[in-house]
VOPAGU-2260 file (C-alpha; in pm, 1 decimal, decimal comma):
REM VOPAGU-2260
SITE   aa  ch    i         X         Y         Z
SITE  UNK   A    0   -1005,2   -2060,5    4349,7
SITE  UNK   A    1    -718,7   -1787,5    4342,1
SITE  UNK   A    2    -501,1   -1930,9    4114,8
SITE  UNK   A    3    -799,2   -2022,6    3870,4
SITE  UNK   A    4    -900,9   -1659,1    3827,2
SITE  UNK   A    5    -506,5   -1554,4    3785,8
SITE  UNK   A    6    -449,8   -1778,0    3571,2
SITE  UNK   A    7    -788,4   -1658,5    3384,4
SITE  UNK   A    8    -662,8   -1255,9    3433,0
SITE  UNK   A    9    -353,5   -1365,2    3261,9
SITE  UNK   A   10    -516,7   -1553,4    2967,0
SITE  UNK   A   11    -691,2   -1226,9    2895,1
SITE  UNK   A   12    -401,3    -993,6    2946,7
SITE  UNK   A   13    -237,2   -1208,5    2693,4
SITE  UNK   A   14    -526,8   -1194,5    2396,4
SITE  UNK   A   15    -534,4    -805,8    2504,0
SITE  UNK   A   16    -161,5    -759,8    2396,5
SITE  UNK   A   17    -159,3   -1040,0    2116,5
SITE  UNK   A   18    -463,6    -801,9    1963,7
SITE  UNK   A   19    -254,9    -503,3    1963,9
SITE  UNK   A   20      96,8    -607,4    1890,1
SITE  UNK   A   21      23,4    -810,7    1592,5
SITE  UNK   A   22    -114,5    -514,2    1399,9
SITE  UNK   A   23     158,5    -365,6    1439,2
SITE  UNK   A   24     425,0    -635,1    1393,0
SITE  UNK   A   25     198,1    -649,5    1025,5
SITE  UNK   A   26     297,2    -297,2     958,5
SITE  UNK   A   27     655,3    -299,7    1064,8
SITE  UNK   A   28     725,4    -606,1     859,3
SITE  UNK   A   29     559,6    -406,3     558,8
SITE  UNK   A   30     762,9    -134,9     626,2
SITE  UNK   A   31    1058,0    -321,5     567,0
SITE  UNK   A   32     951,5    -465,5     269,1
SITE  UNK   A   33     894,2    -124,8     181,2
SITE  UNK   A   34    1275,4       4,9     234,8
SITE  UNK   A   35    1383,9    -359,9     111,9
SITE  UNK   A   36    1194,3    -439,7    -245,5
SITE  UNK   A   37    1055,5    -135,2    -349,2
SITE  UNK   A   38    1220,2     173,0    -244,9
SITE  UNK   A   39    1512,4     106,6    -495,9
SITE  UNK   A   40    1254,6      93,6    -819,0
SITE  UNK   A   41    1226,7     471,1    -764,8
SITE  UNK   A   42    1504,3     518,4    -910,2
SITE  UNK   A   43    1670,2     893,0    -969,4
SITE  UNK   A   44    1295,4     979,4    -811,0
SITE  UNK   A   45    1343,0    1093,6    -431,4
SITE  UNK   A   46    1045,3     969,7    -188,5
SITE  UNK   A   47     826,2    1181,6     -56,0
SITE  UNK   A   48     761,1    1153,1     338,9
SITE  UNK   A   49     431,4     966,9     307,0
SITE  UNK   A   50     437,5     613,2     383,5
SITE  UNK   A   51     105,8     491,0     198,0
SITE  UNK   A   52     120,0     130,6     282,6
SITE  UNK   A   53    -117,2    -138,9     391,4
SITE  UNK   A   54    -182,1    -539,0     457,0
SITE  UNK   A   55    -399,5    -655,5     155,4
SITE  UNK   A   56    -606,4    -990,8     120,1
SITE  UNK   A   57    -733,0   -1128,0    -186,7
SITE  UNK   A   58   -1062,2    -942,8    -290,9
SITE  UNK   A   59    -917,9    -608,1    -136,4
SITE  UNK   A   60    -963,9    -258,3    -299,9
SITE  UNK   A   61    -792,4      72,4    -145,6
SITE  UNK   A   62    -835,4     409,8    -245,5
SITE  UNK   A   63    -564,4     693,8    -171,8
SITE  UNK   A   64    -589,4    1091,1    -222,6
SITE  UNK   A   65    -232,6    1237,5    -346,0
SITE  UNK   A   66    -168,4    1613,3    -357,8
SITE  UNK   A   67      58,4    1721,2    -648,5
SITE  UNK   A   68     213,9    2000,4    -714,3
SITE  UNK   A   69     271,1    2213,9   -1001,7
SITE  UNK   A   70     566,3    2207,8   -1197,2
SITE  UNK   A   71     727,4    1890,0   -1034,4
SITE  UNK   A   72     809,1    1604,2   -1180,2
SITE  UNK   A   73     658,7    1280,2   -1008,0
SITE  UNK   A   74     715,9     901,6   -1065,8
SITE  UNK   A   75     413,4     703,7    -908,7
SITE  UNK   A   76     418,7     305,7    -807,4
SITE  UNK   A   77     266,4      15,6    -674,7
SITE  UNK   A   78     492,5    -245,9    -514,4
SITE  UNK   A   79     307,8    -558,3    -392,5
SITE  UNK   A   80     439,7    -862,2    -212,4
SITE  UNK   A   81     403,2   -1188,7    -441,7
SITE  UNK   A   82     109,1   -1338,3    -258,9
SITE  UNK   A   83    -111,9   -1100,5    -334,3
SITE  UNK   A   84     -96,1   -1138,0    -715,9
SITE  UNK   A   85     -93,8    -929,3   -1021,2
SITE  UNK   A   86    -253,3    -565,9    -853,1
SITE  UNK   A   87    -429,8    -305,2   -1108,4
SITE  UNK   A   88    -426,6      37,1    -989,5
SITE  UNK   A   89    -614,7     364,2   -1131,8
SITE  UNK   A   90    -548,0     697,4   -1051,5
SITE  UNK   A   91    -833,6     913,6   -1156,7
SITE  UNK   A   92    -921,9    1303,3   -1125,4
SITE  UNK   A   93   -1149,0    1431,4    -887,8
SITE  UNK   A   94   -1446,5    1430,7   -1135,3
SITE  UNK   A   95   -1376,7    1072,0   -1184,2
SITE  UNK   A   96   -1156,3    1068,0   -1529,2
SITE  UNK   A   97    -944,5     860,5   -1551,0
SITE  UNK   A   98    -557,5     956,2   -1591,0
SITE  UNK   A   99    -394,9     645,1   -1562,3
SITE  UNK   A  100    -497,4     254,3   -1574,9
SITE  UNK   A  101    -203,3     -11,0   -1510,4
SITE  UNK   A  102    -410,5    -259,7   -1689,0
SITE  UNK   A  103    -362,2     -93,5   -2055,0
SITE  UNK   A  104      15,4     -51,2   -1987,6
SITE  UNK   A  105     305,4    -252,4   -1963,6
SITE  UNK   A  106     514,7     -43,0   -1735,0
SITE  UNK   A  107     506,6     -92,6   -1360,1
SITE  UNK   A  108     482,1     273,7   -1287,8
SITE  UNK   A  109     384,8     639,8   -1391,2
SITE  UNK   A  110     588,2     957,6   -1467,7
SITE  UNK   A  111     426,1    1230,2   -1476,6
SITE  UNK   A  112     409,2    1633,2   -1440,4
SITE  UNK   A  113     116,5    1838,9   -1354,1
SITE  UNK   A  114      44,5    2218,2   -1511,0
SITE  UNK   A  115    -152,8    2294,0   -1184,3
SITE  UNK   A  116    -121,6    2162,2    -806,9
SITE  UNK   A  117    -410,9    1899,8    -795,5
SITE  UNK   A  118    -521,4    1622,2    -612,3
SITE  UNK   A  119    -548,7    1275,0    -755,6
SITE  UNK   A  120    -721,9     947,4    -619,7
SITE  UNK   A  121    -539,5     564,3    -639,9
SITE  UNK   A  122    -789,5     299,8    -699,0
SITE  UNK   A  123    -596,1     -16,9    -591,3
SITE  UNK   A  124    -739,1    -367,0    -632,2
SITE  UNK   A  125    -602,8    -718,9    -553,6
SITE  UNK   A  126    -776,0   -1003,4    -775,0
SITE  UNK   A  127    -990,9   -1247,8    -552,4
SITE  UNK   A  128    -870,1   -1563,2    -517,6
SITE  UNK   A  129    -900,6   -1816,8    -795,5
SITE  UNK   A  130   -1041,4   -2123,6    -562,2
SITE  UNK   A  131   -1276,6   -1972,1    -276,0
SITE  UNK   A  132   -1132,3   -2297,1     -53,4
SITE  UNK   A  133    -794,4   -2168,6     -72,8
SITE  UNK   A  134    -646,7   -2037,0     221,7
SITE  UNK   A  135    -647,4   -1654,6     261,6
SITE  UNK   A  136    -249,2   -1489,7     287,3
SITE  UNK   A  137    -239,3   -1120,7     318,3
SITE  UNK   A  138      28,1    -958,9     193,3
SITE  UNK   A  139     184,7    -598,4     165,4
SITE  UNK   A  140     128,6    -315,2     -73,5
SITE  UNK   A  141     280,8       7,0     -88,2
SITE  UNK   A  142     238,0     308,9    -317,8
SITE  UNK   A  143     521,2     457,3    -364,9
SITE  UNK   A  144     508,6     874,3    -509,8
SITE  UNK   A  145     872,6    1022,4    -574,2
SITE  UNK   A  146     989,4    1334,1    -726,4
SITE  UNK   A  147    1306,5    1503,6    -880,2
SITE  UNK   A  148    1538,7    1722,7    -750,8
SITE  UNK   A  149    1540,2    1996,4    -954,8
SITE  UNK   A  150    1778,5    2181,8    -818,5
């Protein structure tokens, strides 16, 4: 009877700590993907100390508040694993206008200056998935904000 409940106690224990290291497994692995794929597409641009990142599925929509400041020059990306697809992104003002929409662009990214320190909102969607039977993979994205030195 003793060894049924331990045995039961230690089930448990293990779903307890299986439900809070995998979230955070997720996020270190993103992390690296982070410092791996798309920290070098910044380019001459030096990151800034936020690490906006998250696990996406297919369907998924994110929205992120940025402070920038005037007079700096800022390059702004989204970096996406594979799996999740072809992401659109729009970063609009906060009376809703937009200022930038990835899906009438070609480039990957925005540079950009501001006249006056504002704050800015990321709209981030991944598609859905083409086949609703298809198996669901998450996958990382991280938006990326760097600015020059300009000293």
């Amino acid at each position: 009877m003793m060894d049924v409940k331990m045995r039961a106690m230690k089930k448990n224990l293990m779903i307890i700590l299986l439900a809070v290291m995998l979230p955070s497994l997720a996020f270190s692995q993103c992390r690296r993907f982070t410092k791996v794929k798309c920290l070098p597409a910044l380019g001459e641009y030096i990151p800034n100390d936020n690490f906006n990142s998250a696990v996406l599925i297919p369907g998924d929509e994110a929205e992120l508040t940025m402070t920038f400041y005037a007079g700096q020059d800022y390059r702004v990306m989204v970096c996406a694993e594979e799996i999740l697809g072809d992401l659109s992104y729009k970063i609009v003002n906060d009376d809703g206008e937009s200022v930038f929409d990835s899906e009438s662009t070609d480039t990957d990214h925005l540079d950009f200056s501001v006249a006056n320190t504002q704050q800015l909102h990321m709209i981030l969607k991944v598609p859905p998935r083409e086949n609703p039977n298809q198996l669901i993979h998450e996958g990382c994205a991280t938006v990326l904000v760097g600015y020059k030195d300009e000293s």
